[in-house]
Backbone and ligand atoms as CSV (ligand in chain L), in Angstrom:
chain,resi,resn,atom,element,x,y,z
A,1,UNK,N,N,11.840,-68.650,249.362
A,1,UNK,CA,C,13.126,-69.000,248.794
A,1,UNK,C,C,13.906,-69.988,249.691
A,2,UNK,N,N,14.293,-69.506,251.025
A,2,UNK,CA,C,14.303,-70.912,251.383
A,2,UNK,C,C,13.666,-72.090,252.253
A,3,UNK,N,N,14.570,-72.886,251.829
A,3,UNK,CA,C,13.024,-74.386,251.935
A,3,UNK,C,C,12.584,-74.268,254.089
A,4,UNK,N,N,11.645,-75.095,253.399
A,4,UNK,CA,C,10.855,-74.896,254.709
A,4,UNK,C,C,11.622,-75.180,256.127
A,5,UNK,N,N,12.713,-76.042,256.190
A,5,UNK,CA,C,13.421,-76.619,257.176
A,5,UNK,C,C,14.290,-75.410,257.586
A,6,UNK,N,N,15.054,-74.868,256.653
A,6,UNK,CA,C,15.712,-73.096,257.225
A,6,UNK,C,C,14.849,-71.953,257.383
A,7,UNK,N,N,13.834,-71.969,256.801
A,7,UNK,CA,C,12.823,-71.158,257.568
A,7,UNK,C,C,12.544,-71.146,259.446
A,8,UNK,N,N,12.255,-72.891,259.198
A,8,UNK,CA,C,12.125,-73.546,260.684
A,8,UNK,C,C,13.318,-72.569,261.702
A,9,UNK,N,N,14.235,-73.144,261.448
A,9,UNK,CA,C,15.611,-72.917,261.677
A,9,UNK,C,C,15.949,-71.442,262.423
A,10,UNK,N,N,15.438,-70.345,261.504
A,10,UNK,CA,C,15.301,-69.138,261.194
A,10,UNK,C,C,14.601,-68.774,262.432
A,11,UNK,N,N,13.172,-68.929,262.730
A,11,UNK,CA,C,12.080,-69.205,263.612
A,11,UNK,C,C,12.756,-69.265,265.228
A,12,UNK,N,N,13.728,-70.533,264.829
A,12,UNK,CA,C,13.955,-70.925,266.174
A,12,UNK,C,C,15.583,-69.688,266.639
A,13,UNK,N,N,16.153,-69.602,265.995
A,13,UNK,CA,C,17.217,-68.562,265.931
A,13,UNK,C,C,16.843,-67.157,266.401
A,14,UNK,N,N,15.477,-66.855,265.945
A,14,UNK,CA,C,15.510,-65.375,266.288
A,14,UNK,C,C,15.073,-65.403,267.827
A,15,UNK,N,N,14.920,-66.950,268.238
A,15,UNK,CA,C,14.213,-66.649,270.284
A,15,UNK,C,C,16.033,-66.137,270.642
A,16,UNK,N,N,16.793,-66.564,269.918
A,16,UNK,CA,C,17.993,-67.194,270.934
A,16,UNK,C,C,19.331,-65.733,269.982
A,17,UNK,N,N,18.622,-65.170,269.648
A,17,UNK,CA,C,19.437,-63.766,268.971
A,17,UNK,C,C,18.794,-62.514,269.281
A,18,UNK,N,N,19.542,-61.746,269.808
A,18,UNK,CA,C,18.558,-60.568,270.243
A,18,UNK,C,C,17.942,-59.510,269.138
A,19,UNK,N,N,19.067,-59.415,268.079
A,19,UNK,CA,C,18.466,-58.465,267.268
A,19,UNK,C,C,18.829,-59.436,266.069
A,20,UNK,N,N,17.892,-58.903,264.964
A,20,UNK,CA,C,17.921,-59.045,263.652
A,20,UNK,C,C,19.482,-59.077,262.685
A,21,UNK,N,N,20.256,-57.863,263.017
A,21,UNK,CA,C,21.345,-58.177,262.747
A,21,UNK,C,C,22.355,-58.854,263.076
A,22,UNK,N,N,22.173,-59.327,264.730
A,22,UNK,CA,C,22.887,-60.775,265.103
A,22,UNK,C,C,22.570,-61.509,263.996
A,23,UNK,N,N,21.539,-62.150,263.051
A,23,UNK,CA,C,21.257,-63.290,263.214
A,23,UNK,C,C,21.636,-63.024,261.236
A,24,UNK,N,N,22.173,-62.274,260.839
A,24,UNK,CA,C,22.425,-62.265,259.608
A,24,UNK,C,C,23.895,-63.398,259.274
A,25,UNK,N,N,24.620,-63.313,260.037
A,25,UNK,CA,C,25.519,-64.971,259.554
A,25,UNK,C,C,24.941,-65.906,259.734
A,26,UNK,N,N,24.131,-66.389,260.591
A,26,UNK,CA,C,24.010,-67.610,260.466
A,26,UNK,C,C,22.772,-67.846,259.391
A,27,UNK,N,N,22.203,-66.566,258.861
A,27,UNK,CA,C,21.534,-66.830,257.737
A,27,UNK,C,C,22.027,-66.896,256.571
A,28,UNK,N,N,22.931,-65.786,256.246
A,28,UNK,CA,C,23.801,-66.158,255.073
A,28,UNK,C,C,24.252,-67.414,255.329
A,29,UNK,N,N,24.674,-67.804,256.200
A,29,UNK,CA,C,25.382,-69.378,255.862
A,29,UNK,C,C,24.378,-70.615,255.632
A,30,UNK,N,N,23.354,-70.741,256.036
A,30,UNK,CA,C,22.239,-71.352,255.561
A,30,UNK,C,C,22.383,-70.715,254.236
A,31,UNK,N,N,22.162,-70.218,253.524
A,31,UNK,CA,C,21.703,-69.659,252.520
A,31,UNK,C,C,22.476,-70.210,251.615
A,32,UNK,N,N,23.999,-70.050,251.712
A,32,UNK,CA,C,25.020,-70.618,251.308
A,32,UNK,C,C,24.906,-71.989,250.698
A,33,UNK,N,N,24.804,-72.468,252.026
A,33,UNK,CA,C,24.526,-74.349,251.898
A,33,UNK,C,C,23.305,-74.568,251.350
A,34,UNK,N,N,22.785,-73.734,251.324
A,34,UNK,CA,C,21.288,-74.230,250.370
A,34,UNK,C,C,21.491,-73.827,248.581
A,35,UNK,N,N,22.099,-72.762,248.839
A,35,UNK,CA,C,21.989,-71.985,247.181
A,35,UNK,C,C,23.312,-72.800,246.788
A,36,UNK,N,N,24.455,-72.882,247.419
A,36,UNK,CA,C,26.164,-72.894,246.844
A,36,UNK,C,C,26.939,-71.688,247.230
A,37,UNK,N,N,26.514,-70.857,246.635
A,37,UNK,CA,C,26.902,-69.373,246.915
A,37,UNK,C,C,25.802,-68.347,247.137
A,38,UNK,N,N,26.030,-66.774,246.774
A,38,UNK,CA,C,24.867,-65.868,247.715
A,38,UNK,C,C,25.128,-65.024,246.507
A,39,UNK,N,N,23.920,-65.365,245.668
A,39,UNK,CA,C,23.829,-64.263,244.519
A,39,UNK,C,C,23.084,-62.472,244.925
A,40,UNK,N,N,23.274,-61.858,244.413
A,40,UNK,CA,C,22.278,-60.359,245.004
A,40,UNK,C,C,20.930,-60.458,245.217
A,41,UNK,N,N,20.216,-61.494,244.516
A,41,UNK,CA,C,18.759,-61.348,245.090
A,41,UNK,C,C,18.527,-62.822,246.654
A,42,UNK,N,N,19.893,-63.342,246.626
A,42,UNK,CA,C,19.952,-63.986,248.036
A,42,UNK,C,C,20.021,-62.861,248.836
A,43,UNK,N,N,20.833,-61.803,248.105
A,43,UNK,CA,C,21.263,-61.087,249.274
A,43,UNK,C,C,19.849,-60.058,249.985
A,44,UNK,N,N,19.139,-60.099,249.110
A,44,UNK,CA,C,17.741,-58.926,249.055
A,44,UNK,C,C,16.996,-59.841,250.151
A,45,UNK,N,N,16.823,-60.950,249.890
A,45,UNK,CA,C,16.124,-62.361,249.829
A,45,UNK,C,C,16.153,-61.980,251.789
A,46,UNK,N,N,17.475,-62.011,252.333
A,46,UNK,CA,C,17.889,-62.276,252.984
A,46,UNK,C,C,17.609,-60.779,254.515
A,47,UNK,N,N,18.316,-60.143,253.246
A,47,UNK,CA,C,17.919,-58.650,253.814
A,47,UNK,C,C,15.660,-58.323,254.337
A,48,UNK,N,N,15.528,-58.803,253.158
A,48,UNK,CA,C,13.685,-58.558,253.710
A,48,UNK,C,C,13.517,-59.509,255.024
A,49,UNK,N,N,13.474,-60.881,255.026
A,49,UNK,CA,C,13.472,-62.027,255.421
A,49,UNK,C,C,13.736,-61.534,257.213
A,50,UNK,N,N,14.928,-60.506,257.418
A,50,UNK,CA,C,15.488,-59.836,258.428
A,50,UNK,C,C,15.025,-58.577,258.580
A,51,UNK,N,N,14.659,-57.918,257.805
A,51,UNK,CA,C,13.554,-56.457,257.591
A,51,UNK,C,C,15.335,-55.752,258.413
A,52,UNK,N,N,16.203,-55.862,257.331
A,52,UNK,CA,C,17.277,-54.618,257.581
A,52,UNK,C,C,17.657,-54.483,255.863
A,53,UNK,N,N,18.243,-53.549,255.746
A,53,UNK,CA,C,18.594,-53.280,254.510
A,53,UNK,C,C,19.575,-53.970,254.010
A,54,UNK,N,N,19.130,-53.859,252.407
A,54,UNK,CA,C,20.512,-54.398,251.568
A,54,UNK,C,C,21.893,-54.117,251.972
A,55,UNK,N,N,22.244,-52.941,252.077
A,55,UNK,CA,C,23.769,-53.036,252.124
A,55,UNK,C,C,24.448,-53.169,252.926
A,56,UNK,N,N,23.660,-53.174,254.261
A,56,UNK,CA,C,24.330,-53.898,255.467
A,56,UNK,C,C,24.268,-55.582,255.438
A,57,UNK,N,N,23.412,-56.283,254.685
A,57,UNK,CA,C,23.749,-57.684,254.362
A,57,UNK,C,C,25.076,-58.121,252.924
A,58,UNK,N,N,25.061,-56.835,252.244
A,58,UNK,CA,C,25.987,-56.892,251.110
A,58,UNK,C,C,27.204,-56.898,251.656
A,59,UNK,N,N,27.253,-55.675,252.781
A,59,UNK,CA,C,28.403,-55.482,253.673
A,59,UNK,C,C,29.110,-56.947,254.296
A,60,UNK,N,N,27.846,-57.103,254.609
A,60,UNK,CA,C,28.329,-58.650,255.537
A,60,UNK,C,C,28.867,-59.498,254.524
A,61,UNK,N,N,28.164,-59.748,253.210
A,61,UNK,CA,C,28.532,-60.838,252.347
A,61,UNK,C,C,30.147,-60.490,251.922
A,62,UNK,N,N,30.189,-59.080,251.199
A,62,UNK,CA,C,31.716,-58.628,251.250
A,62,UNK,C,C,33.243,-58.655,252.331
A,63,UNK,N,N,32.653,-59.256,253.441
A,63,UNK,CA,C,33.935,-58.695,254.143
A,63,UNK,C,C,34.428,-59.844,254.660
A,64,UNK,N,N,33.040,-61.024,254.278
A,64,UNK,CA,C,34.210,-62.415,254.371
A,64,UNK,C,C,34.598,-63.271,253.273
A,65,UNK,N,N,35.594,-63.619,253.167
A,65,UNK,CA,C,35.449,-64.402,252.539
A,65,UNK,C,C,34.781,-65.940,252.034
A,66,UNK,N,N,34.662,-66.297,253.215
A,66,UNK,CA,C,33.765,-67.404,253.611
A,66,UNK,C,C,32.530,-67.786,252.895
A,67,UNK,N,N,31.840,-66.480,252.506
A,67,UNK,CA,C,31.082,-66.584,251.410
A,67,UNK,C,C,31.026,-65.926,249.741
A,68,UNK,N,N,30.948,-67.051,249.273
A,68,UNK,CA,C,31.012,-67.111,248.185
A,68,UNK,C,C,29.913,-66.449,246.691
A,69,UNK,N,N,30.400,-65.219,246.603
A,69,UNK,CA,C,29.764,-64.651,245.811
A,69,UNK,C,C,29.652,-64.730,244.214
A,70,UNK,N,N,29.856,-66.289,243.497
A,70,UNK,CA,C,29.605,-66.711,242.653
A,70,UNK,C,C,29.980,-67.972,242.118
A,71,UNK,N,N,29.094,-68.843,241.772
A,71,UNK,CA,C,28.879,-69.836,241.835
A,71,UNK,C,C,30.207,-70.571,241.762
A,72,UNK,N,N,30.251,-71.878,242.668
A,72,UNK,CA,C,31.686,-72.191,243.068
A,72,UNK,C,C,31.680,-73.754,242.438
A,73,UNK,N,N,32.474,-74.463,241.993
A,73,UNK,CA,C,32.523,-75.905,241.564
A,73,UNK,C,C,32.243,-77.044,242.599
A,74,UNK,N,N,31.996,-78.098,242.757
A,74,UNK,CA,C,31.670,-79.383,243.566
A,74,UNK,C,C,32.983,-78.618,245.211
A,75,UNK,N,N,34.273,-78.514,244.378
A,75,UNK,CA,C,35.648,-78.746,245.554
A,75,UNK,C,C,36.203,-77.170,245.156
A,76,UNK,N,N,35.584,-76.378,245.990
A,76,UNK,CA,C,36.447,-75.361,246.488
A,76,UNK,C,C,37.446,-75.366,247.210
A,77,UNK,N,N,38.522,-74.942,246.470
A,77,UNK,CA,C,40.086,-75.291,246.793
A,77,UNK,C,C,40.352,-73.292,247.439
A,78,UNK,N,N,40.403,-73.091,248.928
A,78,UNK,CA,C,40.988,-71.703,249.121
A,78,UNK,C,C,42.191,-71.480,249.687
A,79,UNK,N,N,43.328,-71.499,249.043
A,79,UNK,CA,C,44.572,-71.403,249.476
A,79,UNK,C,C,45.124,-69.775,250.106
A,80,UNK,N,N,45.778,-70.247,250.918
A,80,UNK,CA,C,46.367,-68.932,251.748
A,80,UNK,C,C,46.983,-68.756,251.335
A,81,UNK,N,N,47.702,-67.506,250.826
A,81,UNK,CA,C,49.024,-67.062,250.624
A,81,UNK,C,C,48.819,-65.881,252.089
A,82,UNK,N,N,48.504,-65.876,253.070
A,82,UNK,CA,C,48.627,-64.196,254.164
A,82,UNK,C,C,50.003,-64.918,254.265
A,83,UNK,N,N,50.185,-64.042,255.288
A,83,UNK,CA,C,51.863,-63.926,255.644
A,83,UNK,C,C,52.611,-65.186,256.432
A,84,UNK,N,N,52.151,-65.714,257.375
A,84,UNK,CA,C,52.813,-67.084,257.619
A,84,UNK,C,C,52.768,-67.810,256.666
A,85,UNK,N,N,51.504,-68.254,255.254
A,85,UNK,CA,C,51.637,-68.768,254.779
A,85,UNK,C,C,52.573,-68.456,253.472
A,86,UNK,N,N,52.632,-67.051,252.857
A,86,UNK,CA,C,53.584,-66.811,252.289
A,86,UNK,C,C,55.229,-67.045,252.319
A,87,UNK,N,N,55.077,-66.735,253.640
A,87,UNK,CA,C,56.695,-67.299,254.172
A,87,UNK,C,C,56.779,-68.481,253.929
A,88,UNK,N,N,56.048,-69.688,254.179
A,88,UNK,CA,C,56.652,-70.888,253.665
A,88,UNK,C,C,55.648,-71.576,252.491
A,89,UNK,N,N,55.540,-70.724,251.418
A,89,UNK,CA,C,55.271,-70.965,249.699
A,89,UNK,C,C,53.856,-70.895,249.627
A,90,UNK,N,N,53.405,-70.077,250.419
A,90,UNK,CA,C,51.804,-70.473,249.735
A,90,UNK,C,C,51.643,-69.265,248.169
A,91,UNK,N,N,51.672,-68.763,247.811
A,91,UNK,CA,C,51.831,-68.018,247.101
A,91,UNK,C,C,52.550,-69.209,245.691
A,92,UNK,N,N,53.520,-69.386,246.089
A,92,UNK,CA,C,54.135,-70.817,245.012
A,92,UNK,C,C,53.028,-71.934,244.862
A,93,UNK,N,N,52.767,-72.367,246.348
A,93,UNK,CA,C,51.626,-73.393,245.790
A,93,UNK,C,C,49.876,-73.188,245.122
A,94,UNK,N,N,49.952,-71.738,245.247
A,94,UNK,CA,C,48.404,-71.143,244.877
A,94,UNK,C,C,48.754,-71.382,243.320
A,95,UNK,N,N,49.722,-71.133,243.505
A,95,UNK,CA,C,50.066,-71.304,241.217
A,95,UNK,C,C,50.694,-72.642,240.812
A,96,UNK,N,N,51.147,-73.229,242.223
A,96,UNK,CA,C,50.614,-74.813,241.565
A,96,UNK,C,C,49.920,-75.384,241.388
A,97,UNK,N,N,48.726,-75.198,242.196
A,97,UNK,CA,C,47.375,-75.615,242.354
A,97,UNK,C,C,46.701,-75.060,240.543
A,98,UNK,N,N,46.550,-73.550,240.763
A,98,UNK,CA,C,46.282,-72.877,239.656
A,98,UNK,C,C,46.650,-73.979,238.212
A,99,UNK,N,N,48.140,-73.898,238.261
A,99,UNK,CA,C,48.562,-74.648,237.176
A,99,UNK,C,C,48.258,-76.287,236.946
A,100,UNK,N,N,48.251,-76.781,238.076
A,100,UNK,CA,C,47.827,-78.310,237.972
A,100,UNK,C,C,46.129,-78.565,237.510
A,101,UNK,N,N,45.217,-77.588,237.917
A,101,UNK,CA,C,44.366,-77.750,237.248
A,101,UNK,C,C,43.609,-76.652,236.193
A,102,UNK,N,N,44.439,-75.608,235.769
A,102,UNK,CA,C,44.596,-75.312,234.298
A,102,UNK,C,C,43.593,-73.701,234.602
A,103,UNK,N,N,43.767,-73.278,235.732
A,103,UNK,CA,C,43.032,-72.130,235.959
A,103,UNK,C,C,43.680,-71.119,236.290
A,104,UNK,N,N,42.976,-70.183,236.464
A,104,UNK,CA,C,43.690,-68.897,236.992
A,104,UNK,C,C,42.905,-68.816,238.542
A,105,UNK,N,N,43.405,-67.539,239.345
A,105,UNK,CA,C,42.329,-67.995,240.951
A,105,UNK,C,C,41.436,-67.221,240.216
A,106,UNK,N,N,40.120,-67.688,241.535
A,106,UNK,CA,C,39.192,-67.148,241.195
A,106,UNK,C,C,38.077,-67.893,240.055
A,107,UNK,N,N,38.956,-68.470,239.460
A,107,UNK,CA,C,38.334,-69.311,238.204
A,107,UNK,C,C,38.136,-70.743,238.615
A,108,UNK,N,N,36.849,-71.115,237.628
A,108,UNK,CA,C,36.398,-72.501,237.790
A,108,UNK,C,C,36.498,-73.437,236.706
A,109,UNK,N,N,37.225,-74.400,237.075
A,109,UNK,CA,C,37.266,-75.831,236.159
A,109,UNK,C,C,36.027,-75.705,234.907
A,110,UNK,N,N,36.116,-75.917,234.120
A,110,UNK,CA,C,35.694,-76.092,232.970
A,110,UNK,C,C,34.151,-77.295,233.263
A,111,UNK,N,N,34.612,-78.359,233.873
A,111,UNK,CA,C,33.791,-79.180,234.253
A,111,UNK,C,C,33.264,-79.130,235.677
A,112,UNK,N,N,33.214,-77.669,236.039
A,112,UNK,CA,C,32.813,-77.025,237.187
A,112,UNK,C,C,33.060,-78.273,238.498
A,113,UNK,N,N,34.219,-78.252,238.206
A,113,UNK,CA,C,34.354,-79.396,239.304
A,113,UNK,C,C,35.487,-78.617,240.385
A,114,UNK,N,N,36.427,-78.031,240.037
A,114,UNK,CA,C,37.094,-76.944,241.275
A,114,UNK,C,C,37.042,-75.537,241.428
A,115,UNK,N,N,37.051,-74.473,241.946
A,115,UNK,CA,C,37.706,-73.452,241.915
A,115,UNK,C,C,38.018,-73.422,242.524
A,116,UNK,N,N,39.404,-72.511,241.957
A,116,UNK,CA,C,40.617,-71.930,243.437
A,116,UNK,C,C,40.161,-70.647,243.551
A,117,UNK,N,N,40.363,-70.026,245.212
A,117,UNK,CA,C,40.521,-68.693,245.614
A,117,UNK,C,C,41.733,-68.433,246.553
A,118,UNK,N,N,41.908,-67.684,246.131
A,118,UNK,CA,C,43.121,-67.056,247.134
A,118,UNK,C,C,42.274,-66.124,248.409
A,119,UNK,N,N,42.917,-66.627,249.604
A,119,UNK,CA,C,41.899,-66.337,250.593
A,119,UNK,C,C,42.966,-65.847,251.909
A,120,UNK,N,N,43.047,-64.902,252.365
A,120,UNK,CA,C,43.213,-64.349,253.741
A,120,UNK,C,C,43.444,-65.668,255.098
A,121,UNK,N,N,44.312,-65.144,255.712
A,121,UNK,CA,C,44.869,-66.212,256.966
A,121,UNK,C,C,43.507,-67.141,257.309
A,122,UNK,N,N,43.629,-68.456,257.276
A,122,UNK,CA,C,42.501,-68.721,258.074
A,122,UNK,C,C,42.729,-69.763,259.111
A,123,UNK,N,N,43.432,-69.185,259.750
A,123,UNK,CA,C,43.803,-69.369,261.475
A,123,UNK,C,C,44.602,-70.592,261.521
A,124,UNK,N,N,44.895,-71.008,260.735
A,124,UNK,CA,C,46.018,-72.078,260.807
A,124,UNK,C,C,47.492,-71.951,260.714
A,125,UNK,N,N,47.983,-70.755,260.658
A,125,UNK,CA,C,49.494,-70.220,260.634
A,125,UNK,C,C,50.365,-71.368,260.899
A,126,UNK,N,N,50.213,-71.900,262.437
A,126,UNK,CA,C,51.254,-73.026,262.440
A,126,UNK,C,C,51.476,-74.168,261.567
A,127,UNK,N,N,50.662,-74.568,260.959
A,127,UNK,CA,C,50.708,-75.515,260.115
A,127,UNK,C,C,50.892,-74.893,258.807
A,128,UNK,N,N,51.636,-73.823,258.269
A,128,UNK,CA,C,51.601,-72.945,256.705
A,128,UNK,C,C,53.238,-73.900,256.085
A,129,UNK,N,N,52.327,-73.664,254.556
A,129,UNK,CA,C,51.508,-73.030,254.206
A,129,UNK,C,C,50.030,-74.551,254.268
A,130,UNK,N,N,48.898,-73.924,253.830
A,130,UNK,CA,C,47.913,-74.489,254.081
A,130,UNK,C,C,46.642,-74.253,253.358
A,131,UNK,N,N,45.689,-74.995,252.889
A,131,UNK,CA,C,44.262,-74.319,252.094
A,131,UNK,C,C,43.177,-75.210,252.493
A,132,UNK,N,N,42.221,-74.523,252.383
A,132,UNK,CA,C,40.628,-75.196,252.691
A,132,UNK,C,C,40.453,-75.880,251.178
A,133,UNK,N,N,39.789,-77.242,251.551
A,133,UNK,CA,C,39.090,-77.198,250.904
A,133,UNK,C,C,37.489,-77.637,251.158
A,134,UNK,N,N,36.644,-77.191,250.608
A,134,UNK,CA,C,35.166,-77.185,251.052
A,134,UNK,C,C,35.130,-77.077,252.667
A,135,UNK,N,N,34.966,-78.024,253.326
A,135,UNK,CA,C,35.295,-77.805,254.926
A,135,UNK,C,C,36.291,-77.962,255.541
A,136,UNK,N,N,37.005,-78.561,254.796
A,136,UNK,CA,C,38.127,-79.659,255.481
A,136,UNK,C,C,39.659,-78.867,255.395
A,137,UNK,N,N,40.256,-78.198,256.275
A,137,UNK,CA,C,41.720,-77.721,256.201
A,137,UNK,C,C,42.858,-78.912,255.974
A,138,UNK,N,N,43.825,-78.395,255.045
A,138,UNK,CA,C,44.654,-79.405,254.250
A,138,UNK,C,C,46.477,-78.253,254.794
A,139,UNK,N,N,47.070,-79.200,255.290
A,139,UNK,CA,C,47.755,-78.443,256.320
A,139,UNK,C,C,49.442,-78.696,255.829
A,140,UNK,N,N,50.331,-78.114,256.068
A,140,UNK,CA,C,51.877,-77.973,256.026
A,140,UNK,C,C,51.964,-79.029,254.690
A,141,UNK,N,N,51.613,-78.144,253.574
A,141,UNK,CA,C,51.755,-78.506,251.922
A,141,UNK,C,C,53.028,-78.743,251.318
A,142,UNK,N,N,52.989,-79.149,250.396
A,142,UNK,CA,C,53.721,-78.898,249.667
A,142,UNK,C,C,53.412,-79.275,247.787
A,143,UNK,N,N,54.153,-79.458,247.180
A,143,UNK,CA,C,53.738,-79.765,245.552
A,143,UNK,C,C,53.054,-80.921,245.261
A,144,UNK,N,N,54.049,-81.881,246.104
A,144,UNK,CA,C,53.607,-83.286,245.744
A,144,UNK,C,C,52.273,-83.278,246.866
A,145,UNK,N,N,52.051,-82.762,247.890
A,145,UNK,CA,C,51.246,-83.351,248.967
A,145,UNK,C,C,49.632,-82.345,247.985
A,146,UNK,N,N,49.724,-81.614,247.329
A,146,UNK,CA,C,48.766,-80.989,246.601
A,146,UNK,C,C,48.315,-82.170,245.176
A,147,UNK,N,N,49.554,-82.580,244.379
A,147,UNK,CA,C,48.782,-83.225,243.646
A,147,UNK,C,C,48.272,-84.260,244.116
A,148,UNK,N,N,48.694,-85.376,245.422
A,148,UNK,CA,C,47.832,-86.252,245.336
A,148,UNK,C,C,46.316,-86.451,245.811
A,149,UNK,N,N,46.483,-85.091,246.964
A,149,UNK,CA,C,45.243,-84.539,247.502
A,149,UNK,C,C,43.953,-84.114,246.278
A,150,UNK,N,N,44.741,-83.839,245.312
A,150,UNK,CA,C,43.799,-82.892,243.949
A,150,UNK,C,C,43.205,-84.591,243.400
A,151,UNK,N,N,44.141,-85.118,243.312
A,151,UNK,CA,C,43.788,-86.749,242.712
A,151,UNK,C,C,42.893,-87.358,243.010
A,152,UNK,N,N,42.704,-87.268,244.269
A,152,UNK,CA,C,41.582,-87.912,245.036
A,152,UNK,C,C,40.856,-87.366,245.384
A,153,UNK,N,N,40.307,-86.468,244.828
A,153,UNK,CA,C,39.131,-85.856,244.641
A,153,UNK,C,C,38.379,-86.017,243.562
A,154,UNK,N,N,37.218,-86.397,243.344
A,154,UNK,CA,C,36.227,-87.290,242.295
A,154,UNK,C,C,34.849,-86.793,241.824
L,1,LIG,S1,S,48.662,-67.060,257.236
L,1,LIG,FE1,FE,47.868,-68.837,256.319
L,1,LIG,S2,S,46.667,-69.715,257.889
L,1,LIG,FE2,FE,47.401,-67.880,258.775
């Protein structure tokens, strides 16, 4: 399942990880970037691959958000509302975002081209409110600084 180059990868990871369950993020995240997201038989996939069980890799997939447990559009948009960012509107701008491109969170563009998630602090407090998108942190927002950011995206 996966291609031969993260296998490689895999190979070279387990000299430099002591145990098997060290080395379960940096496989889910390969996995990630290869699949999009980490469906349940990634997660099995993943779990044999490591010879530990399912629900300690399910565990892992559940407790971050980071990975994405169903299929996500081209521009994953994850806006903070935690608490610094709430204090200055993330919560307002998660439902502008929402509303500017016609979704609810959680939900994906029609032309599978965005979804928004509402996502837990992700370490940028000083700059709130603030949201990821795909890799790239998009910092001290506001309405207008969201639509033109959404614009230019293609
Ligand atoms: S609360 Fe939003 S980045 Fe920390």
């Amino acid at each position: 399942m996966f291609s031969e180059q993260n296998l490689k990868k895999i190979d070279e990871l387990r000299k430099r990880y002591p145990t098997s369950k060290a080395l379960v993020l940096p496989a889910l995240w390969m996995a990630q970037q290869q699949f999009g997201w980490i469906s349940p038989d990634t997660m099995k996939y993943v779990a044999g691959l490591l010879d530990l069980p399912v629900h300690h890799v399910y565990g892992v997939v559940t407790f971050y958000t980071m990975f994405n447990t169903k299929p996500v559009g081209k521009y994953h948009v994850q806006v903070c509302t935690n608490v610094s960012c709430m204090l200055r509107g993330g919560e307002e701008l998660a439902e502008h975002v929402c509303s500017r491109l016609g979704v609810k969170l959680g939900e994906n563009t029609a032309d599978q081209k965005f979804t928004v998630t509402e996502v837990e602090c992700l370490g940028s407090c000083g700059t709130a409110p603030m949201m990821q998108v795909n890799d790239d942190y998009f910092e001290n927002l506001t309405n207008d600084k969201v639509d033109k950011l959404l614009s230019e995206f293609t």
